[in-house]
N, CA, C and O atoms as a DFTB+ gen file, in Angstrom:
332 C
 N C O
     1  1     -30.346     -65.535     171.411
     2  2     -30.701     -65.587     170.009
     3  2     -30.043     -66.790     169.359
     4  3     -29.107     -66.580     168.587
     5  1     -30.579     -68.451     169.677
     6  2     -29.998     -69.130     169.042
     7  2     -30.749     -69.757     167.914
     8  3     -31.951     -70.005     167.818
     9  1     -29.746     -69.961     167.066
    10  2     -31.318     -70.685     165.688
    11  2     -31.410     -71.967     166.111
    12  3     -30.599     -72.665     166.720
    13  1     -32.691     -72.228     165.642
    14  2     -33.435     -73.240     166.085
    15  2     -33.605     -74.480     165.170
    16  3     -33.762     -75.614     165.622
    17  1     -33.556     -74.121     163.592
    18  2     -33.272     -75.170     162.827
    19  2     -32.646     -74.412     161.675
    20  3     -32.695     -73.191     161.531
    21  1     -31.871     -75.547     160.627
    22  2     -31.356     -75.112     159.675
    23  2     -32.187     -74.433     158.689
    24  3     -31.599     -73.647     157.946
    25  1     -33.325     -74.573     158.554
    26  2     -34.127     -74.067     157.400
    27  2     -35.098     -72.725     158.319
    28  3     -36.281     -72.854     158.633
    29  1     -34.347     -71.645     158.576
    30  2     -34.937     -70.933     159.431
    31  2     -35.903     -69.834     158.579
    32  3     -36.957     -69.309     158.936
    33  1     -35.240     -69.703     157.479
    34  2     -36.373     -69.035     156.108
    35  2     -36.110     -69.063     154.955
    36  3     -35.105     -69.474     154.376
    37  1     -37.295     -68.485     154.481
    38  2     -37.578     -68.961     153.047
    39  2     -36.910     -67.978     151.790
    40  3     -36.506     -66.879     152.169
    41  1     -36.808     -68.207     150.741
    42  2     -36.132     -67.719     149.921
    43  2     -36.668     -65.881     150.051
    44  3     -35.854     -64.970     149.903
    45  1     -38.314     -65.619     150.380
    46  2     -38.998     -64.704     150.356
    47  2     -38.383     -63.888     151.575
    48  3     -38.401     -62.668     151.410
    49  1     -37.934     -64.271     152.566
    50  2     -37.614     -63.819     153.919
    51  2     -36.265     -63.169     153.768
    52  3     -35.859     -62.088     154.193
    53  1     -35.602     -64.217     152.965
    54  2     -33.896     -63.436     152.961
    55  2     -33.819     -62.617     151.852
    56  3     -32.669     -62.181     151.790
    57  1     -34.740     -62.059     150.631
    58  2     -34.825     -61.900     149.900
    59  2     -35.590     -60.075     150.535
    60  3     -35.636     -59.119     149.761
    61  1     -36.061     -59.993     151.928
    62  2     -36.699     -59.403     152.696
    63  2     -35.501     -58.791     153.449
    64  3     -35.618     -57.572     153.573
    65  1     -34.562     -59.228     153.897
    66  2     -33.485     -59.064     154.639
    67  2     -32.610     -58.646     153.876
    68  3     -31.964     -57.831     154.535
    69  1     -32.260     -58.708     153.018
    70  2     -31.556     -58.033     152.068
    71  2     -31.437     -56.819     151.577
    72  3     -30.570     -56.006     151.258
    73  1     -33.343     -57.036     151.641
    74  2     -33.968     -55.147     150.909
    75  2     -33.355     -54.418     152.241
    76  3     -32.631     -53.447     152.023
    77  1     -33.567     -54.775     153.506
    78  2     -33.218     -53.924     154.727
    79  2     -31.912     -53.957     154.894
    80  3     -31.349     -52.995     155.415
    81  1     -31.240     -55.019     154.499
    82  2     -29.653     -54.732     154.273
    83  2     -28.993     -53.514     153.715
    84  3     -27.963     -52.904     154.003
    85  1     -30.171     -53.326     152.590
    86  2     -29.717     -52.045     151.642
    87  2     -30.308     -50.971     152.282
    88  3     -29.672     -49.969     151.952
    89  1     -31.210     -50.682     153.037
    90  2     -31.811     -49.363     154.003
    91  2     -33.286     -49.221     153.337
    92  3     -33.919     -48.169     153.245
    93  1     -33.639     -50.321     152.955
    94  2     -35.012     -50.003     151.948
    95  2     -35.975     -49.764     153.205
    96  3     -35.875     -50.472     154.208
    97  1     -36.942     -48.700     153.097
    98  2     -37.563     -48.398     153.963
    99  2     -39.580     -49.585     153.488
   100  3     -40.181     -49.694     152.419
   101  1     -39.747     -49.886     154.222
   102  2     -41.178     -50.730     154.176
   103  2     -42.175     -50.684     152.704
   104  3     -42.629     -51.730     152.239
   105  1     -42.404     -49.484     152.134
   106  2     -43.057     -49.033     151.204
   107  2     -42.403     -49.621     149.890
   108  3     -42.975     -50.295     149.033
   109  1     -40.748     -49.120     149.922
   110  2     -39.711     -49.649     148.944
   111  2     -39.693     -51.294     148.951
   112  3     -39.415     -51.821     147.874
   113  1     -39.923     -52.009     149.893
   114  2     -40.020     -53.420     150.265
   115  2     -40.909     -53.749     149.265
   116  3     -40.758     -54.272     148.162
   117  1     -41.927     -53.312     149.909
   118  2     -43.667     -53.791     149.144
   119  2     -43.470     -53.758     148.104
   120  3     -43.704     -54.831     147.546
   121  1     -43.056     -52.853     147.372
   122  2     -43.006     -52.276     145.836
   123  2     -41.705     -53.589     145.544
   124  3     -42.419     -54.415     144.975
   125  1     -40.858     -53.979     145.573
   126  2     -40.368     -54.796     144.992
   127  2     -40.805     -55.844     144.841
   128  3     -40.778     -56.521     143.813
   129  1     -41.448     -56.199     146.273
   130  2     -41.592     -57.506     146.421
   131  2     -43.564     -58.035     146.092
   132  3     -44.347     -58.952     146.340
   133  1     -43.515     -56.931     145.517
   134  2     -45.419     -56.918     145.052
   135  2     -45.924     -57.071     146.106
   136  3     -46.963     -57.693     145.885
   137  1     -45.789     -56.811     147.541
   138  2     -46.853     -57.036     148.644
   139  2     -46.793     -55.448     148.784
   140  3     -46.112     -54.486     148.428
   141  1     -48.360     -55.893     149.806
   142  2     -48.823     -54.298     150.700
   143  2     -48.186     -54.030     151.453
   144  3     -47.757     -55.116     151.842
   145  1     -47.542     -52.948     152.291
   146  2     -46.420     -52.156     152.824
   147  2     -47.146     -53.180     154.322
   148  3     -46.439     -53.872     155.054
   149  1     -48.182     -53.072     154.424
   150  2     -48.793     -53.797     155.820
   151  2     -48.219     -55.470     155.968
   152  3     -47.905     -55.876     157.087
   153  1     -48.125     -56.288     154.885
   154  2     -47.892     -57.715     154.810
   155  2     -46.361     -57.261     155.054
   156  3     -45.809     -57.747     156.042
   157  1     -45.693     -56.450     154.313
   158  2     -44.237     -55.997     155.182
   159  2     -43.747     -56.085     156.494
   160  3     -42.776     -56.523     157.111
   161  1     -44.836     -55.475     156.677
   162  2     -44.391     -54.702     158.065
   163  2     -44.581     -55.808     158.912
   164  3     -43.840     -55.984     159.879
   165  1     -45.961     -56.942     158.502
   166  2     -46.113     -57.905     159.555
   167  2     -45.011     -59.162     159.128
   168  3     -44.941     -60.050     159.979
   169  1     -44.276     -59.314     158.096
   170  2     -43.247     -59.589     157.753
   171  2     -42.210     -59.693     158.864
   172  3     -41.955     -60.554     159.707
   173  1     -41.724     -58.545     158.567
   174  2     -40.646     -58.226     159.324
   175  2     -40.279     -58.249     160.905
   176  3     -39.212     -58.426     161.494
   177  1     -42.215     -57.878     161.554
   178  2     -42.166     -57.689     162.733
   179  2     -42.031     -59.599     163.065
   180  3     -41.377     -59.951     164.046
   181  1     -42.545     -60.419     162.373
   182  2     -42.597     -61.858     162.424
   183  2     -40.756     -62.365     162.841
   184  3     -40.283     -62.973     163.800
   185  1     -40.075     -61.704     161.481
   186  2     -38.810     -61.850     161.834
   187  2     -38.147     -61.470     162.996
   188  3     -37.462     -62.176     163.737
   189  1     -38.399     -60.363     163.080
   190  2     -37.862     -59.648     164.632
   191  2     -38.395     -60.409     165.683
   192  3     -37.837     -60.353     166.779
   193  1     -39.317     -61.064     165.533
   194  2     -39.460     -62.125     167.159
   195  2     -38.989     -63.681     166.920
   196  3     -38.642     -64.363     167.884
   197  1     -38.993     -64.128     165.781
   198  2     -38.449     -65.283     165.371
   199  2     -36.882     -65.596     166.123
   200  3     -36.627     -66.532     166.881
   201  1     -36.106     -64.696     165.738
   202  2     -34.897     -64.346     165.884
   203  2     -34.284     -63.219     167.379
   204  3     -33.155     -62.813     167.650
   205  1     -36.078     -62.950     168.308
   206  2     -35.431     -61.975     169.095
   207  2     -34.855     -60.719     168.927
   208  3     -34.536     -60.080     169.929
   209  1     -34.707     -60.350     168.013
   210  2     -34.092     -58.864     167.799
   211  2     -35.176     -57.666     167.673
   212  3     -36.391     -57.711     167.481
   213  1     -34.188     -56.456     167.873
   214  2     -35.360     -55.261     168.810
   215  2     -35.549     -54.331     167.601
   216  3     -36.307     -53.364     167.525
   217  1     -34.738     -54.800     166.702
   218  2     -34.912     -53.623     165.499
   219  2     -34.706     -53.955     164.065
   220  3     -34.846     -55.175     163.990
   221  1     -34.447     -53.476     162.910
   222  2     -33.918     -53.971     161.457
   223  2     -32.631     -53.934     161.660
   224  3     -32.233     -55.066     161.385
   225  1     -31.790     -53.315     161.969
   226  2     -31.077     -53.557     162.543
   227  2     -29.880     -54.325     162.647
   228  3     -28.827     -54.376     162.011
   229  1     -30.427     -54.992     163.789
   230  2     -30.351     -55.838     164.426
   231  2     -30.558     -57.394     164.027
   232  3     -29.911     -58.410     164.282
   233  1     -31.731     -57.142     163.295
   234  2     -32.355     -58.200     162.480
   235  2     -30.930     -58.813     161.250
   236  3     -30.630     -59.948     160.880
   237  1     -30.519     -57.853     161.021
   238  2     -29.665     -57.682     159.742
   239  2     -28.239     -58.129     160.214
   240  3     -27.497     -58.862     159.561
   241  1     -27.957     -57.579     161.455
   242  2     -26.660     -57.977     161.894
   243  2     -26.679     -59.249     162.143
   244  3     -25.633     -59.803     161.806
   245  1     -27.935     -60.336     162.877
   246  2     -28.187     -61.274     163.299
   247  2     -28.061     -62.254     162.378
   248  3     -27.591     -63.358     162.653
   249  1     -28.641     -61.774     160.751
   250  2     -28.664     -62.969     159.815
   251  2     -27.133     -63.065     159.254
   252  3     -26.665     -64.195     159.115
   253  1     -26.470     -62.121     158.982
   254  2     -25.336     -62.176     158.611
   255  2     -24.512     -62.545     160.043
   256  3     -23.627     -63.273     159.592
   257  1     -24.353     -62.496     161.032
   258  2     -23.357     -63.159     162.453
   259  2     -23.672     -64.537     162.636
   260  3     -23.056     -65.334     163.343
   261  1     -25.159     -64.852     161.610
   262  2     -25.907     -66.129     161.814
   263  2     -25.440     -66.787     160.676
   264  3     -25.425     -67.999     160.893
   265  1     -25.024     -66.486     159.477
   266  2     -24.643     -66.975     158.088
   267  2     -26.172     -67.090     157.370
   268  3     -26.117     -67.524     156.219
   269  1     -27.491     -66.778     157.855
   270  2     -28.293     -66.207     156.827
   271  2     -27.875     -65.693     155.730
   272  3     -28.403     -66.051     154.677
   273  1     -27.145     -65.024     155.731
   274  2     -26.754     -63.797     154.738
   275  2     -25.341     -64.135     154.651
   276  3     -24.656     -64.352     155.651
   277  1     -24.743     -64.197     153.022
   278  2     -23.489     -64.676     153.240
   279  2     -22.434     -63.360     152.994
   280  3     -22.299     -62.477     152.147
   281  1     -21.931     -63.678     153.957
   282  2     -20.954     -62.297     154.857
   283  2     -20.072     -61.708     152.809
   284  3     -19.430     -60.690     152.555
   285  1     -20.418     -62.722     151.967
   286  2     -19.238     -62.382     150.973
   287  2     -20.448     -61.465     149.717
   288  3     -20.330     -61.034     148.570
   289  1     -21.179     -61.501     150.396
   290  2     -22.234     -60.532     149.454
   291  2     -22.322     -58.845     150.008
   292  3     -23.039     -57.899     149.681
   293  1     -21.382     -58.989     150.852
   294  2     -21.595     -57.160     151.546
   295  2     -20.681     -56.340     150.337
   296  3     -19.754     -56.819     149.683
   297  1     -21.261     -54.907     150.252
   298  2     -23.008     -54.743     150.394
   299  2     -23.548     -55.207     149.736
   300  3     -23.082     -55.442     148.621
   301  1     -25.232     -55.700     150.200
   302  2     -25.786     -56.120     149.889
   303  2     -26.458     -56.039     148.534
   304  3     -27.485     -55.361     148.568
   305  1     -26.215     -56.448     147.582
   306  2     -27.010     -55.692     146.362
   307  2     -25.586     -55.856     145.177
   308  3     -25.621     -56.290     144.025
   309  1     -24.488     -55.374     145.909
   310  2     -23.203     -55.181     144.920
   311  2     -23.209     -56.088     143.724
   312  3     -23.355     -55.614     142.597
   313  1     -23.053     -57.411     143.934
   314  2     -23.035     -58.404     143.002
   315  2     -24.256     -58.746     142.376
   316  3     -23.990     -59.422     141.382
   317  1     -25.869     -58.533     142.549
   318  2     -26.614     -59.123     142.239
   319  2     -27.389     -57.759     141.413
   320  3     -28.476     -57.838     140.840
   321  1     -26.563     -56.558     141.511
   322  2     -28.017     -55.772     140.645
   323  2     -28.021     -55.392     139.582
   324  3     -28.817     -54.569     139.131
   325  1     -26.685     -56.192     138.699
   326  2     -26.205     -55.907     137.141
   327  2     -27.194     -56.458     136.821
   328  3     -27.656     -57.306     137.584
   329  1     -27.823     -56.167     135.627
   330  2     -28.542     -56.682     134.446
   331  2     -30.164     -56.297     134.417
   332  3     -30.871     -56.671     133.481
């Protein structure tokens, strides 16, 4: 699982990784993010092969061990859901 370039995703993707950071289940995704639970799902499954990983998971541990996700925002959500 090595990254392949610095710009590995888009603001929409980590913004995707995040919701699953927090345990948001696919439906809860959609609904935030105004897509169909299906554009989710093919979302996510996109990520999970991008990156090799077998699950959300996994996916989640990967972006944060990867610095996707910056390790000083755990949990995810803490700092960003005032207002």
């Amino acid at each position: 699982m090595d990254l392949v370039s610095d710009d590995l995703t888009n603001d929409r993707d980590t913004w995707l990784i995040i919701l699953l950071a927090r345990g948001h289940t696919t439906t809860r995704i959609a609904r935030e993010m105004n897509l169909s639970r299906y554009t989710v799902a093919e979302r996510i499954s996109k990520l999970l092969d991008r990156f090799a990983c077998s699950n959300r998971s996994q996916l989640v541990a990967y972006s944060y061990a990867h610095k996707l996700l910056d390790v000083g925002i755990w949990p995810p959500g803490a700092s960003d859901t005032a207002g």
